[in-house]
N, C-alpha and C positions, 0 to 999 in steps of 0.2 A: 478562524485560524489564529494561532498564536503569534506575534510579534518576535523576532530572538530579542533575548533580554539585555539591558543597557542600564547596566548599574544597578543599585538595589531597588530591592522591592519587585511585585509582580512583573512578568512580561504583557507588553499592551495585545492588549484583543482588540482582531482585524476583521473586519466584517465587510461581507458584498452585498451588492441590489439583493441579490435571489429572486433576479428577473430570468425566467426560463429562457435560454436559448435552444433554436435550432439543431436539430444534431447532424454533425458533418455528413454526407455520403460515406465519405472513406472511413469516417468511424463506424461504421456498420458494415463496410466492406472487412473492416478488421476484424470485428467480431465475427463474422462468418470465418471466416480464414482461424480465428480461433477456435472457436465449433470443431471445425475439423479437424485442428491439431490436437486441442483436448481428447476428442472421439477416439482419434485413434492412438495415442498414452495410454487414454483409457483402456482400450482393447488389447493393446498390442505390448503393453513394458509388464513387464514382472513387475517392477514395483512402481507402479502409476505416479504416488504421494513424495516419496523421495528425487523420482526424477522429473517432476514437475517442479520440487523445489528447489534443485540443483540448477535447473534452468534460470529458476526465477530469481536465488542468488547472483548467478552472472549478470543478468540482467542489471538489475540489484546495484552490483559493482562497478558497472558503464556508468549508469547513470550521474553516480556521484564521484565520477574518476575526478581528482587533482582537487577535490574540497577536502577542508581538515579545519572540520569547524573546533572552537578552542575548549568546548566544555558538553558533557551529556548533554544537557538539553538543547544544546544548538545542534548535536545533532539529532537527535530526536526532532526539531523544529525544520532541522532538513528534510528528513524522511517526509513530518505533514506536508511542507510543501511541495514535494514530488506527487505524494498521493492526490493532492489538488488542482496539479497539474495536469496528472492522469483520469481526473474527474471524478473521484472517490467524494465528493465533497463532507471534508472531513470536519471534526468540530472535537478540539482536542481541549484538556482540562489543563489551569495553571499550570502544570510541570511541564507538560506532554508528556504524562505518562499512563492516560485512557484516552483513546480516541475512537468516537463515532465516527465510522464509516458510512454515513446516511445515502452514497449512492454507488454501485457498482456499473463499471462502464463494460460489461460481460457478465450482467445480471441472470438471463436467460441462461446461459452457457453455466455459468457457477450453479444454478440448481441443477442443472442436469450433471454436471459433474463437477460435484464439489471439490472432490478428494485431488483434483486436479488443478483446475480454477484457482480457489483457494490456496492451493499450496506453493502454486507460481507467486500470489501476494503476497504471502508469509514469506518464500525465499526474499523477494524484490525487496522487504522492508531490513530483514536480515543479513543479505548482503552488500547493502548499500550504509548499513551501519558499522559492520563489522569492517569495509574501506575503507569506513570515515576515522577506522581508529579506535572503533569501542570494539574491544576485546568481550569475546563471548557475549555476544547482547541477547537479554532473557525476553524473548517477543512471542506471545500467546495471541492470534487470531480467534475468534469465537465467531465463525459463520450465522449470522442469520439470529447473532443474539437476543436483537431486539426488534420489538415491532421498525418496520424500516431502517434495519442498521444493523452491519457487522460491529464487533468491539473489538479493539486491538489495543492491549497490554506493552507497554513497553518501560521496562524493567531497567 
C-alpha cells in the first residue's frame, strides 16, 4: 500500500506480515448473502452491469462521506485503502494510478457473475472518488487481468 505523500518526492511504500489470517464467519455469511443478491441482478434487472454499478457508487459515496482529501492521489490513496480495508489486498504503483487487486473478498461470486460482482467494485471505487471531489474520475477495472489479480486503472 501506498503512504499519502508528504512533501516531495515519492510517497513511502507500507507493507504487512502477509501472515494469512483466519476468515470471519460473517464474512462468508456475507458473501453468501452476496450470491444471492448478485443471482438474482443477475436474472431479474434489465440491465444487470449498470445497476450493480449504481449500487456500488452509492455505496462508493457512504464510505468516503465528509473526506476531501487535498489532491488526486490522496484520493486515489483513499480509494486503495478502502479496498484494503474491504480485503482486496491491493498493491498499487508510485502514483496510484495501477493497482493490483491480488485478492477478492466474493471471489467465487465474481466468477460466476462477473458482469455484477465487478461492476458493484468499479461503481464503490467511482463513487467514493467522484465524493471525494474528483470530478469525472476515468476508472477501468480489468477482471481477472492477471494470473491472481484484478487491474484497476485509475486516471
Amino acid at each position: 500500500m501506498i503512504a499519502e505523500p508528504k512533501g516531495r518526492g515519492r510517497p513511502a511504500m507500507l507493507f504487512s506480515s502477509g501472515v494469512a489470517q483466519e476468515v470471519d464467519p460473517r464474512v462468508r455469511d456475507y458473501a453468501h448473502l452476496a450470491a444471492a443478491l448478485a443471482t438474482v441482478v443477475a436474472q431479474r434487472s434489465a440491465d444487470p452491469a449498470g445497476d450493480a454499478r449504481a449500487a456500488g457508487q452509492r455505496w462508493g459515496e457512504e464510505m468516503v462521506a465528509g473526506k476531501r482529501p487535498r489532491s488526486a492521489i490522496a484520493a486515489r490513496t483513499e480509494v486503495v485503502a478502502i479496498l484494503d480495508d474491504l480485503g482486496f489486498d491491493p498493491q498499487a504503483d508510485a502514483r496510484v494510478r495501477s493497482v493490483a487487486l491480488r485478492r477478492c473478498p466474493l471471489l467465487d461470486v465474481a466468477r460466476e457473475h462477473p458482469e455484477v460482482v465487478c461492476q458493484v467494485h468499479l461503481g464503490l471505487i467511482s463513487g467514493a472518488l467522484q465524493r471525494m471531489g474528483r470530478e469525472d474520475p476515468q476508472v477501468e477495472l480489468l477482471p481477472f487481468a492477471e494470473p491472481g489479480a484484478c487491474r484497476l486503472h485509475l486516471r
